[in-house]
C-alpha positions as CSV (number, residue, x, y, z in Angstrom):
1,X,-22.0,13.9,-49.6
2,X,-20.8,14.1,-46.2
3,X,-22.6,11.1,-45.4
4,X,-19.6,9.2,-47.0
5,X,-17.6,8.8,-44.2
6,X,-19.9,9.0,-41.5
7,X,-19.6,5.6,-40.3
8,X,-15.9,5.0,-40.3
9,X,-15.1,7.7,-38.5
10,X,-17.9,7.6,-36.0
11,X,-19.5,10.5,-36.7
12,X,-23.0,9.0,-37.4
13,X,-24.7,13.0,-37.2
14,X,-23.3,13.5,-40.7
15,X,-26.2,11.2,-42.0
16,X,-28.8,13.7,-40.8
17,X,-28.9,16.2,-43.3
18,X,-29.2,12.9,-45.9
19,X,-32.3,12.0,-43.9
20,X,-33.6,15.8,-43.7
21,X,-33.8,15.7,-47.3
22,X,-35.0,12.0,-47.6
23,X,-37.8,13.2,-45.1
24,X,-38.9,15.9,-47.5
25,X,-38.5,13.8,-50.8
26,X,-41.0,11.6,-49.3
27,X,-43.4,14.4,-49.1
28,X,-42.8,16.3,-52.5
29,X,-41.9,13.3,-54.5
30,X,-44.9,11.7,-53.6
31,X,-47.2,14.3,-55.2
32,X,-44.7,14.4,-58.4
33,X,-45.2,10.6,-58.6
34,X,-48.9,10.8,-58.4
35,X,-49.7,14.0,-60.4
36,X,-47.3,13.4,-63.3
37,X,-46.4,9.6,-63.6
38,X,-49.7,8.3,-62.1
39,X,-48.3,5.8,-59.4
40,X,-47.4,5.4,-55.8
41,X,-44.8,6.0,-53.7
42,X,-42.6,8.9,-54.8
43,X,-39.6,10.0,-56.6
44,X,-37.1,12.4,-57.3
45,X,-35.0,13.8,-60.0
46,X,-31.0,14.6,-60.8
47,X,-32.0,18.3,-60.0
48,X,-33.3,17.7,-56.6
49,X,-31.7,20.4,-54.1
50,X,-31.8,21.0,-50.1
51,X,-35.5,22.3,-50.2
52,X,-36.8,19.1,-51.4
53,X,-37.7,20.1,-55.1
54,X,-38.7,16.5,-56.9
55,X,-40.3,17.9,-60.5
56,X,-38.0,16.7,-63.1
57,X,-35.8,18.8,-66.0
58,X,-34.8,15.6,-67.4
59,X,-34.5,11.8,-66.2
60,X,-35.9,10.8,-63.1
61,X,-34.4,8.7,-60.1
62,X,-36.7,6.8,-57.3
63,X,-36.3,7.1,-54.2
64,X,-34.4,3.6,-53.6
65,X,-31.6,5.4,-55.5
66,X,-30.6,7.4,-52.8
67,X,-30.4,5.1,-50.2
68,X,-27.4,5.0,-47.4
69,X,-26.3,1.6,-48.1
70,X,-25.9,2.4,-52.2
71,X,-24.1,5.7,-50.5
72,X,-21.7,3.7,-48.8
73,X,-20.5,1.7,-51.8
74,X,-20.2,4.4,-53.9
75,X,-18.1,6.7,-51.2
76,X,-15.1,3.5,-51.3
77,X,-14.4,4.7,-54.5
78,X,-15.1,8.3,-54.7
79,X,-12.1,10.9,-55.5
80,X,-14.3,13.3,-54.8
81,X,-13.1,15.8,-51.9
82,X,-16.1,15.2,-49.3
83,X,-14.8,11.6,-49.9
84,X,-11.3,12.2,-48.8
85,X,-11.5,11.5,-44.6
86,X,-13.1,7.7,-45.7
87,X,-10.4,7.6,-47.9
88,X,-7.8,8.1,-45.1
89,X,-9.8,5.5,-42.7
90,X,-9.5,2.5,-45.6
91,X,-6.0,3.9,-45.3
92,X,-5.6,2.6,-41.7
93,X,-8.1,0.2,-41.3
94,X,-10.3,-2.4,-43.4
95,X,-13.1,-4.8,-42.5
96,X,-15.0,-5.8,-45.7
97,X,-14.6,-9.6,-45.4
98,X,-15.5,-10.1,-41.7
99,X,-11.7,-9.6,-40.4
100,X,-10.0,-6.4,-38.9
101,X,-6.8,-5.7,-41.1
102,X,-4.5,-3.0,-39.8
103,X,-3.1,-0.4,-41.7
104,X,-3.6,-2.0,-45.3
105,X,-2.7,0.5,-47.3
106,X,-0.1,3.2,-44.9
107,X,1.7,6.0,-46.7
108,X,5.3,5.3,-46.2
109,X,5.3,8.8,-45.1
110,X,3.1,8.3,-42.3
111,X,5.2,5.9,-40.5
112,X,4.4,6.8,-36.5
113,X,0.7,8.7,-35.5
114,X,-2.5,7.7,-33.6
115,X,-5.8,7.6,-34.5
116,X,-9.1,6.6,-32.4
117,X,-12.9,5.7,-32.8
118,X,-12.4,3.9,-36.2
119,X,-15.8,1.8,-36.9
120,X,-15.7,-1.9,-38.5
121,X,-18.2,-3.8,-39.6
122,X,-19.9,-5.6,-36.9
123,X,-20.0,-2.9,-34.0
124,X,-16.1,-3.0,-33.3
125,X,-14.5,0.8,-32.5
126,X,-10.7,0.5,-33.2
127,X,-8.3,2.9,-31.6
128,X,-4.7,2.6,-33.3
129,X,-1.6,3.7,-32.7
130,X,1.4,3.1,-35.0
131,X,4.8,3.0,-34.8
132,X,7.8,2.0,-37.5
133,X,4.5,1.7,-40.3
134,X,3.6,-1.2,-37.7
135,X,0.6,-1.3,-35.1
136,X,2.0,-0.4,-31.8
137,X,-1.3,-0.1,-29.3
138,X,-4.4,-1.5,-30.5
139,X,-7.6,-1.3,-28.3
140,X,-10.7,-2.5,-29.6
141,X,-14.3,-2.0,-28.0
142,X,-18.1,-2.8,-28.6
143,X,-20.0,0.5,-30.2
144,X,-22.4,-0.7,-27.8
145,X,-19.6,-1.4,-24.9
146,X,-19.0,-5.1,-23.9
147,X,-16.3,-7.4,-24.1
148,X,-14.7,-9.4,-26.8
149,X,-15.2,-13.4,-26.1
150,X,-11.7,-14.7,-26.7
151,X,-12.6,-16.0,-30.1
152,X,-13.4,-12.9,-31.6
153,X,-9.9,-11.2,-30.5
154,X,-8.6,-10.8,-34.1
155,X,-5.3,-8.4,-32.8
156,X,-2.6,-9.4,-30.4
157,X,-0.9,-7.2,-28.8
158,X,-2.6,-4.2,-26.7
159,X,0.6,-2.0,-25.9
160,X,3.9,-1.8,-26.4
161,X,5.8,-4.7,-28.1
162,X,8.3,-6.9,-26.4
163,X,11.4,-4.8,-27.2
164,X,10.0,-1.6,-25.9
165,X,8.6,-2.9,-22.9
166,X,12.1,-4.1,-22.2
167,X,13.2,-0.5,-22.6
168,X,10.1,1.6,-21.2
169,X,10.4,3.0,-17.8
170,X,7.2,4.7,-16.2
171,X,7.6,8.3,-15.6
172,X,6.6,8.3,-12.0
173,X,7.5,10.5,-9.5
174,X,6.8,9.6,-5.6
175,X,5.9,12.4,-3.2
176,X,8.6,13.4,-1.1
177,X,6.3,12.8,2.1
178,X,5.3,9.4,0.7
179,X,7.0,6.8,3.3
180,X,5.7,9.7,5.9
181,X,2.4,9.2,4.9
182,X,2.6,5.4,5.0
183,X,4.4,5.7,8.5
184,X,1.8,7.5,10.1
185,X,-1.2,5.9,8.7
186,X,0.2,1.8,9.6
187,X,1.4,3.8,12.7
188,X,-2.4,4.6,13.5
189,X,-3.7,1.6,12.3
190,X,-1.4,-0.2,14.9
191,X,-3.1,1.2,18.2
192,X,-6.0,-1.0,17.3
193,X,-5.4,-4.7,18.6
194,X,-5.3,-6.7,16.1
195,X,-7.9,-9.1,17.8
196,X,-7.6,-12.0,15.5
197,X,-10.5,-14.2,15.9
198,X,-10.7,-18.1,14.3
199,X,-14.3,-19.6,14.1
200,X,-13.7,-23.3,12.6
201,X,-15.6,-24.0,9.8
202,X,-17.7,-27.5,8.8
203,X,-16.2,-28.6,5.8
204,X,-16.3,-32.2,3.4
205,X,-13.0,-31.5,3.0
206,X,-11.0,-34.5,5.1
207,X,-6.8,-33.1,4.8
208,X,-7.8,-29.6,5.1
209,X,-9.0,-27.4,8.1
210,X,-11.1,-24.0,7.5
211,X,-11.4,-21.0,9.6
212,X,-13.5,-18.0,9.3
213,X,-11.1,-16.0,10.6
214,X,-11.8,-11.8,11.6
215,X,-9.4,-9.2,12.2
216,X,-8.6,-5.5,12.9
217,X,-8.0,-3.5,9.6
218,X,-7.7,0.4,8.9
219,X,-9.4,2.6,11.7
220,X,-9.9,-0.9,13.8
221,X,-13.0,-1.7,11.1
222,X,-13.7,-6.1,11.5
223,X,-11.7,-7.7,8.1
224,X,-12.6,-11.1,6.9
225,X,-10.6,-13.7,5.8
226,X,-10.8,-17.8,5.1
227,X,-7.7,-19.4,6.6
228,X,-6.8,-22.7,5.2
229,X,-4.6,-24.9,7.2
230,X,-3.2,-28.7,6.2
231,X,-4.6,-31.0,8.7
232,X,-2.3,-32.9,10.8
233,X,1.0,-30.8,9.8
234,X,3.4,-30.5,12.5
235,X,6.2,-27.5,13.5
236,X,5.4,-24.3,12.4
237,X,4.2,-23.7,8.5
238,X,5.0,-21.1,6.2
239,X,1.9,-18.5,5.3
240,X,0.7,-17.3,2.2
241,X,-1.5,-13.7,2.6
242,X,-3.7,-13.3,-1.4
243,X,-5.6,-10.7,-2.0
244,X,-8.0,-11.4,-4.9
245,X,-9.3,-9.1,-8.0
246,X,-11.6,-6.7,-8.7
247,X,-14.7,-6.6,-7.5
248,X,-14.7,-9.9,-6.0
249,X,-14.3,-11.7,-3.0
250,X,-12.8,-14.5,-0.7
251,X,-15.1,-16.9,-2.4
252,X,-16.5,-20.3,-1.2
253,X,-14.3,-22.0,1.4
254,X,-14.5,-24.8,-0.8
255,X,-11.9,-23.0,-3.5
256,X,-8.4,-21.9,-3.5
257,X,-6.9,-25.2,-1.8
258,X,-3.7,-25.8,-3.8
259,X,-1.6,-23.8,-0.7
260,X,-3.2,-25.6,2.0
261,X,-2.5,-28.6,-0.1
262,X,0.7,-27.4,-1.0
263,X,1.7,-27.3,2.7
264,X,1.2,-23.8,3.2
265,X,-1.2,-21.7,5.9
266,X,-3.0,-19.8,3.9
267,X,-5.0,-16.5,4.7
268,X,-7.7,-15.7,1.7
269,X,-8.6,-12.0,2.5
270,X,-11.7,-10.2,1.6
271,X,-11.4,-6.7,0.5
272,X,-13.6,-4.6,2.2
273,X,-16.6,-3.1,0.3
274,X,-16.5,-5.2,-2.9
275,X,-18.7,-8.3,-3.8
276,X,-18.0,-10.5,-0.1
277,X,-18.9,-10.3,3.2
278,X,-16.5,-6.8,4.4
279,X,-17.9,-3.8,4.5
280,X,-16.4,-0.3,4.2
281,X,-18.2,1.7,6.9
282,X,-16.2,5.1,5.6
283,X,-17.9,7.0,3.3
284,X,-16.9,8.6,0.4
285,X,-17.3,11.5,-2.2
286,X,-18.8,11.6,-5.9
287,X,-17.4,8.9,-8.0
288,X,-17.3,7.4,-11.0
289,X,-19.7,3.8,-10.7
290,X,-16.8,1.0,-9.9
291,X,-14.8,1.1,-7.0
292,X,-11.5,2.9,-8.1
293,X,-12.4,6.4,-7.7
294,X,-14.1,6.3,-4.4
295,X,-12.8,9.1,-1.9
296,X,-10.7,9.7,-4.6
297,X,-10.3,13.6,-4.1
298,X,-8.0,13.1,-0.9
299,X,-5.6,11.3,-0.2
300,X,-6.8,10.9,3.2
301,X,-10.7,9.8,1.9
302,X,-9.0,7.7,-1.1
303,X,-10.3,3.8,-0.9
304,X,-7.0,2.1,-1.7
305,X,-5.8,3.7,1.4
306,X,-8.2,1.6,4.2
307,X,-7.2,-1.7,1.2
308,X,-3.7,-1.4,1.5
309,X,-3.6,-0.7,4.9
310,X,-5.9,-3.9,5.4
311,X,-3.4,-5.8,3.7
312,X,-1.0,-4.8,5.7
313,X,-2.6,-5.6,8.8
314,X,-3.6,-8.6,7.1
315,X,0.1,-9.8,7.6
316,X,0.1,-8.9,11.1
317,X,-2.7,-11.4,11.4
318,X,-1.1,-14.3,9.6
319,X,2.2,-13.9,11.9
320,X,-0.6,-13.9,15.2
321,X,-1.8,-17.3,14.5
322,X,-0.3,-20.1,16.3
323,X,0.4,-22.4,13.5
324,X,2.1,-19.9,11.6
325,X,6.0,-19.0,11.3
326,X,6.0,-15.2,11.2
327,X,9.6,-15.4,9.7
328,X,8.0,-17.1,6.3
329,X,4.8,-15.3,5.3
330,X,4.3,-14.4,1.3
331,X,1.9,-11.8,-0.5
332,X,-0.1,-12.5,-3.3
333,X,-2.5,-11.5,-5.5
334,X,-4.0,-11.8,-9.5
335,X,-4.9,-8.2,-11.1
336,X,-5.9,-6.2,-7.9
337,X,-4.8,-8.7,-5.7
338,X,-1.4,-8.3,-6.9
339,X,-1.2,-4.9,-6.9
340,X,-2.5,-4.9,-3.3
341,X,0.3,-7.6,-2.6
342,X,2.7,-5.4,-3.9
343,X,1.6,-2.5,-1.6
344,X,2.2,-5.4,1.1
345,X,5.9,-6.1,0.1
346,X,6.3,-2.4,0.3
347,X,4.3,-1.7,3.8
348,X,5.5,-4.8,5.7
349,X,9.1,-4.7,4.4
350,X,10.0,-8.4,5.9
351,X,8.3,-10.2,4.1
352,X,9.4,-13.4,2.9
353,X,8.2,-13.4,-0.7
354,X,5.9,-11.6,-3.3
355,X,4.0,-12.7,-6.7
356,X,2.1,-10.3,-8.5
357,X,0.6,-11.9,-11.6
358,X,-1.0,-9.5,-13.5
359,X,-0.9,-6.5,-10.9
360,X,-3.6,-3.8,-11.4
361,X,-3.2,-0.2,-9.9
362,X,0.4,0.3,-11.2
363,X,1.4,3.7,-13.3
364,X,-2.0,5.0,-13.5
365,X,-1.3,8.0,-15.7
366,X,0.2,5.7,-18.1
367,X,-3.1,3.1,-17.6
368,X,-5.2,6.1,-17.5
369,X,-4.3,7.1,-21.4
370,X,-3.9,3.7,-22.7
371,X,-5.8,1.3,-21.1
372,X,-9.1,0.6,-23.3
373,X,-11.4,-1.3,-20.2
374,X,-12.5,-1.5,-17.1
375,X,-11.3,-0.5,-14.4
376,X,-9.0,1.9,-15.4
377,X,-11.6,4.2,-17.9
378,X,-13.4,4.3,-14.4
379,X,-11.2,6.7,-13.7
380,X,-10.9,8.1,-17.1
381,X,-14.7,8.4,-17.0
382,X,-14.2,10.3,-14.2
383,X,-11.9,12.9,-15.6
384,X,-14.1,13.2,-18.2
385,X,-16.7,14.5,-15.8
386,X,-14.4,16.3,-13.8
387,X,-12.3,18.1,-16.0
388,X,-10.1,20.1,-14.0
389,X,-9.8,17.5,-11.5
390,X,-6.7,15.9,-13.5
391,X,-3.7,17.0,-12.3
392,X,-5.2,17.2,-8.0
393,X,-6.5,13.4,-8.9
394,X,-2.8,12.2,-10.0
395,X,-1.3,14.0,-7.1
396,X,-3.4,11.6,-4.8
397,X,-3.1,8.3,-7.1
398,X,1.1,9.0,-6.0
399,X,0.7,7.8,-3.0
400,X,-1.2,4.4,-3.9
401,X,0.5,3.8,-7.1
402,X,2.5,0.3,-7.7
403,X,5.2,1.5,-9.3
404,X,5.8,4.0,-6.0
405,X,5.6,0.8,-3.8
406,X,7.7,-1.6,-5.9
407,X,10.6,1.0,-5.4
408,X,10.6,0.6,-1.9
409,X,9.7,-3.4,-1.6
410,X,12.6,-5.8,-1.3
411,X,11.2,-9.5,-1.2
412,X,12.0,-11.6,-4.0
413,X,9.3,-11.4,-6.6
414,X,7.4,-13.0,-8.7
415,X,5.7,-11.2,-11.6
416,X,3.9,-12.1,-14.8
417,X,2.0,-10.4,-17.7
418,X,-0.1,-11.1,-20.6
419,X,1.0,-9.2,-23.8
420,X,-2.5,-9.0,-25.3
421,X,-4.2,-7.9,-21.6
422,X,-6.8,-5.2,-22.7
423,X,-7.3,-4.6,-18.8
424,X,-3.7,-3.9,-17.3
425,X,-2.0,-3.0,-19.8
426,X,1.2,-4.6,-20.1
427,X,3.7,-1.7,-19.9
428,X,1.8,-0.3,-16.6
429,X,3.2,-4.3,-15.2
430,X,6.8,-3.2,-16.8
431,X,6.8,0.0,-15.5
432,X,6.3,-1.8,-11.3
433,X,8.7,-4.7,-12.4
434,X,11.8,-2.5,-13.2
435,X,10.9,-0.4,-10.6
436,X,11.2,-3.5,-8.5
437,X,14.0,-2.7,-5.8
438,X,14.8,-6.5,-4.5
439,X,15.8,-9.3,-6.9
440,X,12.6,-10.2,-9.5
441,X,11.7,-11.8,-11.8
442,X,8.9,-12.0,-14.7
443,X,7.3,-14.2,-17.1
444,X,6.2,-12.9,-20.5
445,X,3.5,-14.9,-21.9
446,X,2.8,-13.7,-25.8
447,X,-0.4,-14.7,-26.4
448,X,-2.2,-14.7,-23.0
449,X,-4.4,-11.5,-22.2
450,X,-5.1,-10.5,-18.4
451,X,-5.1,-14.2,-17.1
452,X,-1.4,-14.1,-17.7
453,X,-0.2,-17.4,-17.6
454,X,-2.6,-18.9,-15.8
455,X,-2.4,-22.0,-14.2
456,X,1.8,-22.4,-15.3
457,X,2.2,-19.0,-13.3
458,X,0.8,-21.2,-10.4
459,X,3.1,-24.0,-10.9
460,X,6.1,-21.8,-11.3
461,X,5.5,-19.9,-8.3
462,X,4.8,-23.0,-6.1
463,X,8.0,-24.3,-7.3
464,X,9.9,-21.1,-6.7
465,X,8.3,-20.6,-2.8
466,X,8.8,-24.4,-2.3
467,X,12.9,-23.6,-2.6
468,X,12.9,-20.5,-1.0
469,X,10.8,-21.9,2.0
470,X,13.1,-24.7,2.3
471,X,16.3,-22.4,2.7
């Protein structure tokens, strides 16, 4: 009966020696139906065994009888010992009425473990770790991959709990020739002018002027950028440099207007070789489909190096433009954007102000093992291709990792985090935050997953830069 717990556990091959002999039933209990009961279809007996044998020593069963659905009942309740690992799965997880209950039914001796690739009713995979008898990090996925829509997230928290985020302190290690490394490569980025070049743009927009605006990035490669100015502000402005997520790109000229509107100059950068209008003319290695892993087996070749580098040079252009006080120019950035704002503070040490909300690309051996989507199992899909890759991989994720860069940034900061993000998880944020070296500050929002807080993030951090800029 090792069919019993094939489908909690995820281990659907156990059903095939079931169907083996269901496949041979249907062959020699037909001709024992026929021959010796007159009728169609076929049958078998009590004393059927793994050749198939359907003639009957005593009362006979149909074929219906053995079916994998009237299986699965009958394994819920079974003391037998082929029944005992679906036993332990009720233990830790139940989904009979339509809703995901954790742990139901824990041993108090099992108080802290992990399990993964628990199956619930409706497609759901549960990987669960416990700690204290409570659920510590939950991760939930599609069998058939996807994402939850946010009314079907039936668990909260994705990582560590409020307390031990508090208390959790990421265990990485810089290089010792990281700030060399940094040096040299901004160093050789610099020789290139950085030939900033504003093209205005025709816009319905009557209080606000656009640019398309071009500059020099790593190796001298064009980078693009909207610049957003208020129309008809006098004296020099303050600048906000964002850098936006994943995949994605500056966008229509016609969105992101609360800085200019705000007062600000505002330079809306497109990372090179994601979904705008940048390309990355460096090639790369094998890699895992995404962007994260590209050039990933050198430092040298890795992609976050020509990003960050960008973004550096990105601040150099915002201090170039005429309207613009180079003394007040902030980073920011939502998910990748704020962990390539962070790399900013870090890499262009004067400036004025940082808010990451959200930042992706921090503690990446920590992401690596707990994060549940895309895109850190990018790089754990990787690993899993490249096996003894691991430990050469982390050695070149050190020198782009957030938590590395927060140590050496000093602007005040901004950060915020979701508790129930399935994307960053939240203790990869914690572990940049108190690694933070100038004064900080983060907002903790309970029930928000990777958009944070959203629009109240915004408002805080406009309030906050508004103070400071006034200084």
């Amino acid at each position: 009966m090792n069919y019993w717990a094939a489908e909690t556990t995820g281990l659907g091959e156990c059903h095939l020696p079931l169907f083996d002999l269901l496949a041979k039933l249907a062959v020699t209990g037909a001709d024992v139906a026929r021959e010796l009961y007159g009728a169609r279809g076929w049958v078998t007996h009590h004393n059927t065994d793994p050749w198939g044998w359907a003639t009957p020593r005593s009362t006979a069963r149909s074929g219906a009888g053995c079916c994998p659905t009237c299986s699965a009942r009958t394994r819920r309740s079974s003391s037998t010992a082929t029944g005992f690992p679906a036993a332990i799965a009720e233990l830790l997880v139940q989904s009979h009425s339509g809703t995901i209950v954790l742990l139901p039914a824990l041993p108090a001796a099992w108080p802290d473990g992990e399990v993964r690739g628990l199956r619930c009713h409706g497609g759901v995979t549960v990987d669960l770790g416990r700690r204290d008898g409570e659920p510590d990090v939950v991760r939930l996925t599609r069998t058939g991959g996807g994402r939850f829509d946010r009314p079907e997230r039936t668990v909260m928290l994705t990582d560590l709990d409020r307390e031990a985020l508090w208390e959790y302190r990421s265990g990485y290690a810089a290089p010792a020739d990281f700030d060399a490394f940094w040096a040299s490569t901004l160093a050789e980025a610099r020789t290139h002018d950085i030939g900033v070049r504003l093209t205005p743009v025709e816009s319905p927009l009557r209080a606000i002027d656009v640019f398309d605006v071009t500059f020099a990035g790593f190796g001298g490669h064009p980078i693009r950028a909207w610049l957003k100015l208020p129309r008809h502000a006098g004296g020099p402005l303050p600048a906000i440099v964002q850098f936006h997520g994943y995949g994605g790109s500056r966008g229509s000229e016609l969105e992101q207007l609360h800085w200019a509107a705000a007062g600000y100059a505002h330079l809306q950068v497109d990372v090179r070789g994601q979904g705008g209008v940048t390309p990355d003319p460096a090639g790369s290695g094998p890699a895992y489909p995404g962007h994260l892993t590209r050039g990933i087996d050198s430092r040298e070749t890795y992609v976050y190096r020509r990003i960050f580098t960008d973004a550096a040079r990105a601040v150099d252009a915002a201090r170039a433009i005429g309207p613009v006080d180079p003394a007040r120019v902030a980073v920011v950035g939502y998910s990748q954007g704020g962990g390539i704002a962070l790399a900013a503070a870090a890499l262009v040490p004067d400036v004025s102000a940082l808010h990451a909300q959200a930042p992706f690309l921090c503690d990446f051996r920590r992401a690596s093992l707990v994060a549940g989507e895309r895109p850190y199992t990018e790089l754990t899909g990787y690993l899993a291709e490249h096996r003894t890759r691991a430990e050469r991989v982390f050695a070149v994720l050190s020198y782009f990792d957030g938590v590395g860069f927060a140590s050496r940034a000093e602007a005040p900061a901004w950060f915020s985090v979701g508790l129930t993000d399935g994307i960053v998880p939240p203790s990869t944020v914690f572990g940049a935050y108190h690694a933070y070296r100038g004064p900080k500050e983060i907002a903790v929002w309970d029930y928000s997953g990777h958009e944070a807080g959203g629009a109240d993030d915004l408002r805080a951090v406009l309030d906050a830069f508004g103070a400071l800029f006034e200084q």
